[in-house]
DSSP file (Angstrom, degrees, kcal/mol; ACC not computed):
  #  RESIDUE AA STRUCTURE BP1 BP2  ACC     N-H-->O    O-->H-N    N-H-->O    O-->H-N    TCO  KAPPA ALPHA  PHI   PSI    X-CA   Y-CA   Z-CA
    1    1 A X     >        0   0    0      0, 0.0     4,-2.4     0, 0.0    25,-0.0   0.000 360.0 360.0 360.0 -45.0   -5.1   -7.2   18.4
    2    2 A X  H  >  +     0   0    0      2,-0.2     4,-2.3     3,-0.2     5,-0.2   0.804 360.0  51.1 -52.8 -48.9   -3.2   -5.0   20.5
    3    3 A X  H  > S+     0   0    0      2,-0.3     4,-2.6     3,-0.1     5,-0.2   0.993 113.3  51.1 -55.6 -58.3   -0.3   -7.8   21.5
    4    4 A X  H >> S+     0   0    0      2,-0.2     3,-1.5     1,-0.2     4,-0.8   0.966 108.5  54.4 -44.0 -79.8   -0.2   -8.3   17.2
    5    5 A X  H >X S+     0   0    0     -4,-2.4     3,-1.2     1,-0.3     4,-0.5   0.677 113.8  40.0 -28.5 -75.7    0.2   -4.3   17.1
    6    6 A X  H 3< S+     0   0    0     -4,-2.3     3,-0.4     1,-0.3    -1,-0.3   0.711 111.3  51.6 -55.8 -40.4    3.1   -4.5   19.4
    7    7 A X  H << S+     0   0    0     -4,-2.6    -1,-0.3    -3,-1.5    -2,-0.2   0.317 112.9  51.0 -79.2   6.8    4.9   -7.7   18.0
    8    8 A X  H << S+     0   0    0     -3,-1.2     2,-0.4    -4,-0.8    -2,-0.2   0.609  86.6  84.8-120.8 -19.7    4.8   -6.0   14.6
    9    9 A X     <  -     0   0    0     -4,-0.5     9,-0.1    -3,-0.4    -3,-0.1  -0.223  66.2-177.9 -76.0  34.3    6.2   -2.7   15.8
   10   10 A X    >   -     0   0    0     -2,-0.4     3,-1.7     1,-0.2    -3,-0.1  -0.234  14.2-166.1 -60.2 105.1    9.8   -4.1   15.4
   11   11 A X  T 3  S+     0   0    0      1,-0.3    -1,-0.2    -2,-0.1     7,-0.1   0.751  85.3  84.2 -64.4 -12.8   12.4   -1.0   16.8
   12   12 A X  T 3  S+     0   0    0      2,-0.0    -1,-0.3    44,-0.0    -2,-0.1   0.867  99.2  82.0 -71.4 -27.0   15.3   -2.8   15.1
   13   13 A X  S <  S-     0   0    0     -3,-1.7     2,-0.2     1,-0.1     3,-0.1  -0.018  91.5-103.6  13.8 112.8   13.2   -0.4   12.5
   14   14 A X    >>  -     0   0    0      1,-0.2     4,-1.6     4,-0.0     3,-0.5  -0.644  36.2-129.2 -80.5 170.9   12.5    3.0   11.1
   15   15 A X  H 3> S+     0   0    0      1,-0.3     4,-1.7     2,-0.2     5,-0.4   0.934 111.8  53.1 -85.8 -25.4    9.3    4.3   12.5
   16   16 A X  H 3> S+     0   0    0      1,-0.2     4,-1.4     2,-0.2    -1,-0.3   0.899 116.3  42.2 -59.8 -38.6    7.9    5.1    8.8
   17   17 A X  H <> S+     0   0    0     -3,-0.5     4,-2.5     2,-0.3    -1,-0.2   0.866 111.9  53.2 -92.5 -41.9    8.9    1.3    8.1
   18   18 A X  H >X S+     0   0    0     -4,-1.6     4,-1.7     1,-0.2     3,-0.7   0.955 114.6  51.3 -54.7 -83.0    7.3   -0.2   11.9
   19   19 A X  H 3X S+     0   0    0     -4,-1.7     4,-1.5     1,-0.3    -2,-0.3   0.497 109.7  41.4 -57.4 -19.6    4.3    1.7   10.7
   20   20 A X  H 3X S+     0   0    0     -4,-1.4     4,-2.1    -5,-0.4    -1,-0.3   0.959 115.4  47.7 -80.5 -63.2    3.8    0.4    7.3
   21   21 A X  H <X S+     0   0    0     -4,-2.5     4,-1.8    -3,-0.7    -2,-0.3   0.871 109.2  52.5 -46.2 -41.9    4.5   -3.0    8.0
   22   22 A X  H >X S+     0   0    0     -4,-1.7     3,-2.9     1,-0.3     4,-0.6   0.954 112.8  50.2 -88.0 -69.2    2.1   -3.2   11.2
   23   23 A X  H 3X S+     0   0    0     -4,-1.5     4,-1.5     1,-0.3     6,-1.2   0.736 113.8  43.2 -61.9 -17.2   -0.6   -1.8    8.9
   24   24 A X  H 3< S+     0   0    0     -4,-2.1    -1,-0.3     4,-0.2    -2,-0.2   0.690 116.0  43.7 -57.8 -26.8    0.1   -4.2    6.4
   25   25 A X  H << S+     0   0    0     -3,-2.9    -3,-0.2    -4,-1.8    -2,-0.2   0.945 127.3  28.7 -90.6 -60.9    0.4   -7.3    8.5
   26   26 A X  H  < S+     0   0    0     -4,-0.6    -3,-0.1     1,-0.3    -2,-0.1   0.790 132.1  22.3 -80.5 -21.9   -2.7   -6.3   10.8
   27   27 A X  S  < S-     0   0    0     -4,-1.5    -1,-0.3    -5,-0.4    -3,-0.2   0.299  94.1-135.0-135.9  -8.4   -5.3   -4.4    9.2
   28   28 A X        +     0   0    0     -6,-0.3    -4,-0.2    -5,-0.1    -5,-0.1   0.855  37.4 168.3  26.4  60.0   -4.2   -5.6    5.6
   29   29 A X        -     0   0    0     -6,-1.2     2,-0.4     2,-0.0     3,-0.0  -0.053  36.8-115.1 -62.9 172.1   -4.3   -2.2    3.9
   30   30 A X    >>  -     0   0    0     -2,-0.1     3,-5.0     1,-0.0     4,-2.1  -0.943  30.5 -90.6-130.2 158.4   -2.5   -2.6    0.5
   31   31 A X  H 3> S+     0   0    0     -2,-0.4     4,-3.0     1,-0.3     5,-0.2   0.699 121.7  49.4 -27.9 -56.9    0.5   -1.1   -0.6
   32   32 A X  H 34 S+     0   0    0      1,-0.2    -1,-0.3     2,-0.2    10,-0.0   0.522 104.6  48.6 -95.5  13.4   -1.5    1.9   -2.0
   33   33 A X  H X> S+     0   0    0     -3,-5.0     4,-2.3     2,-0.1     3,-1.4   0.784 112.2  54.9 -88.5 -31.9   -3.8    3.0    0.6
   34   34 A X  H 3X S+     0   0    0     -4,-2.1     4,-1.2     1,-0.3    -2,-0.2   0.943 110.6  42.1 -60.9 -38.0   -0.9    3.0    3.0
   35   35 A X  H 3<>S+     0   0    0     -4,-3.0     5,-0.7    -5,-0.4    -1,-0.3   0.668 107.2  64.2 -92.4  12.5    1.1    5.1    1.1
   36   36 A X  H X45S+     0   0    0     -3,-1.4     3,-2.3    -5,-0.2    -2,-0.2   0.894 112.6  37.3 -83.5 -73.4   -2.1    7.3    0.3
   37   37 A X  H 3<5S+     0   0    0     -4,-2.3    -2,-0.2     1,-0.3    -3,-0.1   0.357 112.8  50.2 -98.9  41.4   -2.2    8.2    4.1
   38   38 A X  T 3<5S-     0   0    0     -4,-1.2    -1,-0.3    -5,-0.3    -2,-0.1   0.165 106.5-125.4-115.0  48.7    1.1    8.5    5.0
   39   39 A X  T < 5 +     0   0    0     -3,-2.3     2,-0.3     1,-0.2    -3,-0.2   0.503  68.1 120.9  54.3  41.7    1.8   11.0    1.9
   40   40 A X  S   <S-     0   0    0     -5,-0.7    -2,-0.2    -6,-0.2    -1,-0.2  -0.862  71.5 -88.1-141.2 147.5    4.7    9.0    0.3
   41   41 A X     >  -     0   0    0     -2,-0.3     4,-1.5     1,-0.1    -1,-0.2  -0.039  34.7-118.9 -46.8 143.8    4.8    7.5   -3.4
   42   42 A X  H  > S+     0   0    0      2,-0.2     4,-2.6     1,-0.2     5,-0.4   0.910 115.2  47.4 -76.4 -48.2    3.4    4.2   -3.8
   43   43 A X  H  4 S+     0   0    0      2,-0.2    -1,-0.2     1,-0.2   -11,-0.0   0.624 106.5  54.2 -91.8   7.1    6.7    3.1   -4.9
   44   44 A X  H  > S+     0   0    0      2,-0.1     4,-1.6     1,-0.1    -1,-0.2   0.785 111.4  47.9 -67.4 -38.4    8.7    4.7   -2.3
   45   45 A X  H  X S+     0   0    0     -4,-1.5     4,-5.4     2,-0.2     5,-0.3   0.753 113.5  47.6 -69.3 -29.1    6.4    2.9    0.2
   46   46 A X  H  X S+     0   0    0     -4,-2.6     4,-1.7     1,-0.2     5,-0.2   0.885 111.2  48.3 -86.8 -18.6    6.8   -0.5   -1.6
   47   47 A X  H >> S+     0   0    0     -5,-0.4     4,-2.3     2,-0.2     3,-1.6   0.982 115.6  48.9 -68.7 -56.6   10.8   -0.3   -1.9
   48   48 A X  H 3X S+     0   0    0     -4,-1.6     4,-2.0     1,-0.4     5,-0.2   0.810 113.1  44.9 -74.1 -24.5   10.7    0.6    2.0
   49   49 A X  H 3X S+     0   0    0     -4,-5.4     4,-2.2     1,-0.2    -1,-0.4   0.963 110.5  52.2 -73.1 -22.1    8.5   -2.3    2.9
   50   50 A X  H <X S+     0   0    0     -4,-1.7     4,-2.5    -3,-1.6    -2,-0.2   0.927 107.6  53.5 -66.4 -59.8   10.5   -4.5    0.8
   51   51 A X  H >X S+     0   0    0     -4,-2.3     3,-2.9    -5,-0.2     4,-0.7   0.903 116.5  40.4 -43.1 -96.2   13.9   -3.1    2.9
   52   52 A X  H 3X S+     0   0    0     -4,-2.0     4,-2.2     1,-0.3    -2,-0.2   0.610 105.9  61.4 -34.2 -39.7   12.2   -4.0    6.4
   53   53 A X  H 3X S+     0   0    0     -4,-2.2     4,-1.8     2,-0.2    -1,-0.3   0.912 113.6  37.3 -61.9 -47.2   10.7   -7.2    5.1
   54   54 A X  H <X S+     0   0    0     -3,-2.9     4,-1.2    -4,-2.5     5,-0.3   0.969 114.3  54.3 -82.1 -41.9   14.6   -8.4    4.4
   55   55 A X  H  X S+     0   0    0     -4,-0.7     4,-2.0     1,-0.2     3,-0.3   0.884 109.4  47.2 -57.5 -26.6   16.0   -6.8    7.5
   56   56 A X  H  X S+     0   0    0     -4,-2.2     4,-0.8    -5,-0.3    -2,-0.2   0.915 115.4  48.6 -68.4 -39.4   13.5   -8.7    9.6
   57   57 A X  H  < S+     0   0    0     -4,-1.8    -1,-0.2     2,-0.2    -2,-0.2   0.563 114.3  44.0 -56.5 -26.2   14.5  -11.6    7.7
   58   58 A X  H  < S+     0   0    0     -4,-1.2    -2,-0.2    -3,-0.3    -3,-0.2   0.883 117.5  41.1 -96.1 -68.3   18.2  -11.0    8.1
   59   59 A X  H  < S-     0   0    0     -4,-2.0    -2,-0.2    -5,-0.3    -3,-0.2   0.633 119.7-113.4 -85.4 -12.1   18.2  -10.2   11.9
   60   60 A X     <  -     0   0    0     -4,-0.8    -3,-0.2    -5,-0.2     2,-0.2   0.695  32.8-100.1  77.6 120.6   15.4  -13.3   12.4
   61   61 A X        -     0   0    0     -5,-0.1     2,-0.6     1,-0.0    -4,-0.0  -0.405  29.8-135.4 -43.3 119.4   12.1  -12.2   13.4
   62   62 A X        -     0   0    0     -2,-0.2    -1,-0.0     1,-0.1    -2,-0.0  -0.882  18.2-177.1-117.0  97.5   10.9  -12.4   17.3
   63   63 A X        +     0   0    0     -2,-0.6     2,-0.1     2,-0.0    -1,-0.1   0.637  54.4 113.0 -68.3  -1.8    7.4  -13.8   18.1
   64   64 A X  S    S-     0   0    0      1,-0.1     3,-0.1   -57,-0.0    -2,-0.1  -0.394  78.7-111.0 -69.7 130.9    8.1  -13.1   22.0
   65   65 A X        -     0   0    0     -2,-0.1     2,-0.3     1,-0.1    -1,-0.1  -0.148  43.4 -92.0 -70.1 174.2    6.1  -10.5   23.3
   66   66 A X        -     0   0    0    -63,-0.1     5,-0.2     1,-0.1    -1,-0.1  -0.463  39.9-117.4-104.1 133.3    8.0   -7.1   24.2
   67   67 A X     >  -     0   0    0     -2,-0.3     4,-1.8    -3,-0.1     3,-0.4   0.185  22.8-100.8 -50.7 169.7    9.2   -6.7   27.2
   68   68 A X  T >4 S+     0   0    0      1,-0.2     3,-1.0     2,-0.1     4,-0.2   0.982 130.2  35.4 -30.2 -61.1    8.2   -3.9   29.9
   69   69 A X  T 34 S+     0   0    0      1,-0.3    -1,-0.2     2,-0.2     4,-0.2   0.312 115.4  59.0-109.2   5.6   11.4   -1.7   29.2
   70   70 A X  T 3> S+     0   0    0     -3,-0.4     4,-1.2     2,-0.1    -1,-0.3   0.808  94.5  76.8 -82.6 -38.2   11.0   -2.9   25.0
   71   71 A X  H <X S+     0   0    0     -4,-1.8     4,-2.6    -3,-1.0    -2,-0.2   0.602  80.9  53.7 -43.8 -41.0    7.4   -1.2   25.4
   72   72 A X  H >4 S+     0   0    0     -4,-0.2     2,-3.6     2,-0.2     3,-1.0   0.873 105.4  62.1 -83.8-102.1    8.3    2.8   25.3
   73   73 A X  H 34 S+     0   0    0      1,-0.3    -1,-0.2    -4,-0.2    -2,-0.2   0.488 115.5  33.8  11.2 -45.8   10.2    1.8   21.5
   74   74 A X  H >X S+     0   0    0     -2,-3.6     3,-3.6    -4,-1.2     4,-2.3   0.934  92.6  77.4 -70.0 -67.0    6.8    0.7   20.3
   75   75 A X  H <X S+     0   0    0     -4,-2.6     4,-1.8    -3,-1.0     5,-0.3   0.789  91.0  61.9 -53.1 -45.8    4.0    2.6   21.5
   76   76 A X  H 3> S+     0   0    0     -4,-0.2     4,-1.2     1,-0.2    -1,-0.3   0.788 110.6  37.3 -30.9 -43.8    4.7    5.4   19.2
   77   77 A X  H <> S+     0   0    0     -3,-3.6     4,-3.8     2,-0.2    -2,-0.2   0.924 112.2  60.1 -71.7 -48.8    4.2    3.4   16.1
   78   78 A X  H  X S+     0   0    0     -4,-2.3     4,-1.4     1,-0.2     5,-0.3   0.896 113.2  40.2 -35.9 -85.7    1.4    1.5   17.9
   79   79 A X  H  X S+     0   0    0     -4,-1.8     4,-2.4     2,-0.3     3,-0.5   0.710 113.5  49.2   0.6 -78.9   -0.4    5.0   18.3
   80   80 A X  H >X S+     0   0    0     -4,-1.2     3,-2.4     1,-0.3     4,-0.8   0.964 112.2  52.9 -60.4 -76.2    0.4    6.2   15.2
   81   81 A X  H 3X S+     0   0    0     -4,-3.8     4,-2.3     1,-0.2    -1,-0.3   0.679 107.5  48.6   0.8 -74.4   -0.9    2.7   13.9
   82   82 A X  H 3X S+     0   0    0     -4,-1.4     4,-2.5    -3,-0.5    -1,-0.2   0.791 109.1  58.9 -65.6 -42.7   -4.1    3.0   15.6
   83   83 A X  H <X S+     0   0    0     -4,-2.4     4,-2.3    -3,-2.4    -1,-0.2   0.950 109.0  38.4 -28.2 -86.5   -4.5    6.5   14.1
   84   84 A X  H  X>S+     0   0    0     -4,-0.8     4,-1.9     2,-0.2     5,-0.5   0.792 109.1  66.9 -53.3 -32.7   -4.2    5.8   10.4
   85   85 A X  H  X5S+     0   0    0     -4,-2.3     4,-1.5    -5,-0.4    -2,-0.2   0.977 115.7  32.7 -61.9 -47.6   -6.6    2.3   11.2
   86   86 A X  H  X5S+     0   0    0     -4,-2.5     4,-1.5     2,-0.2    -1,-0.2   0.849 114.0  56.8 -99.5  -0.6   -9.2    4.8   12.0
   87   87 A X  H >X5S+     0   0    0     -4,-2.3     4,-2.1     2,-0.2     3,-0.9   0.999 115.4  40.5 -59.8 -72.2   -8.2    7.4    9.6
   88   88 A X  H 3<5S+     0   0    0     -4,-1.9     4,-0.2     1,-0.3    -2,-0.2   0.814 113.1  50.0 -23.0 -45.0   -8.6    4.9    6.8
   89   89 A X  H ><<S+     0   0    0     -4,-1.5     3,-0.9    -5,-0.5    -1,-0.3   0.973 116.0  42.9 -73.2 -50.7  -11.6    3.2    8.0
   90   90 A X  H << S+     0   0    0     -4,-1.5    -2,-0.2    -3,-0.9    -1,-0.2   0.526 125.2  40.8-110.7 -12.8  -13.5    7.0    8.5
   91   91 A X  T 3< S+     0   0    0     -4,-2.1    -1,-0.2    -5,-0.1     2,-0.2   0.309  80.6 141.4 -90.8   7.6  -11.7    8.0    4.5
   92   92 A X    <   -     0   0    0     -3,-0.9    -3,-0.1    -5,-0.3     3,-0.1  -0.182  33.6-171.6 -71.8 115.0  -12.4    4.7    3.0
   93   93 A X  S    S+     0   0    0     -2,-0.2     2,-0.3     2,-0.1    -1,-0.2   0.880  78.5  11.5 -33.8 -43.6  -13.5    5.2   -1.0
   94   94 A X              0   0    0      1,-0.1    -1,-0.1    -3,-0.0    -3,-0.0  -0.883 360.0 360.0-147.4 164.6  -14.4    1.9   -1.4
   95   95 A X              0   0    0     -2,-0.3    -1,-0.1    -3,-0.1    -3,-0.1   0.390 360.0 360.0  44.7 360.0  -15.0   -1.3    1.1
């Protein structure tokens, strides 16, 4: 899970953008719990994933895991990631 967390964490990235996407790809949050906790408009969040989704597309998308000296780029989102996974999980309304 951790490797996924890191390969999803794409710096080419804003970190708002890393973090949305990684919680979408791993933890499959939907559009609007993600933008519930990080405090941005549901259709701010969906434009922005929409933006990364085509720059990743654009610049071609790298399954290789990240190097040592790629790691410090990442780990911030990672974090942050990990954060919201269990802020979500310990707010969750419903499921």
């Amino acid at each position: 899970m951790l490797a996924m967390l890191l390969l999803c964490a794409q710096p080419a990235l804003t970190e708002t953008s890393r973090v949305a996407l990684t919680l979408r790809a791993v933890t499959g949050l939907a559009t609007r719990q993600i933008a519930a906790l990080l405090f941005t408009p549901e259709a701010t969040l969906a434009q922005r994933t929409s933006r990364a989704k085509a720059a990743i597309r654009a610049t071609g998308p790298t399954v290789a895991a990240p190097t040592p000296s790629d790691l410090p780029a990442r780990l911030h989102a990672v974090r942050y990631v990990l954060y919201l996974t269990f802020t979500a999980g310990c707010t969750a309304a419903s499921g």
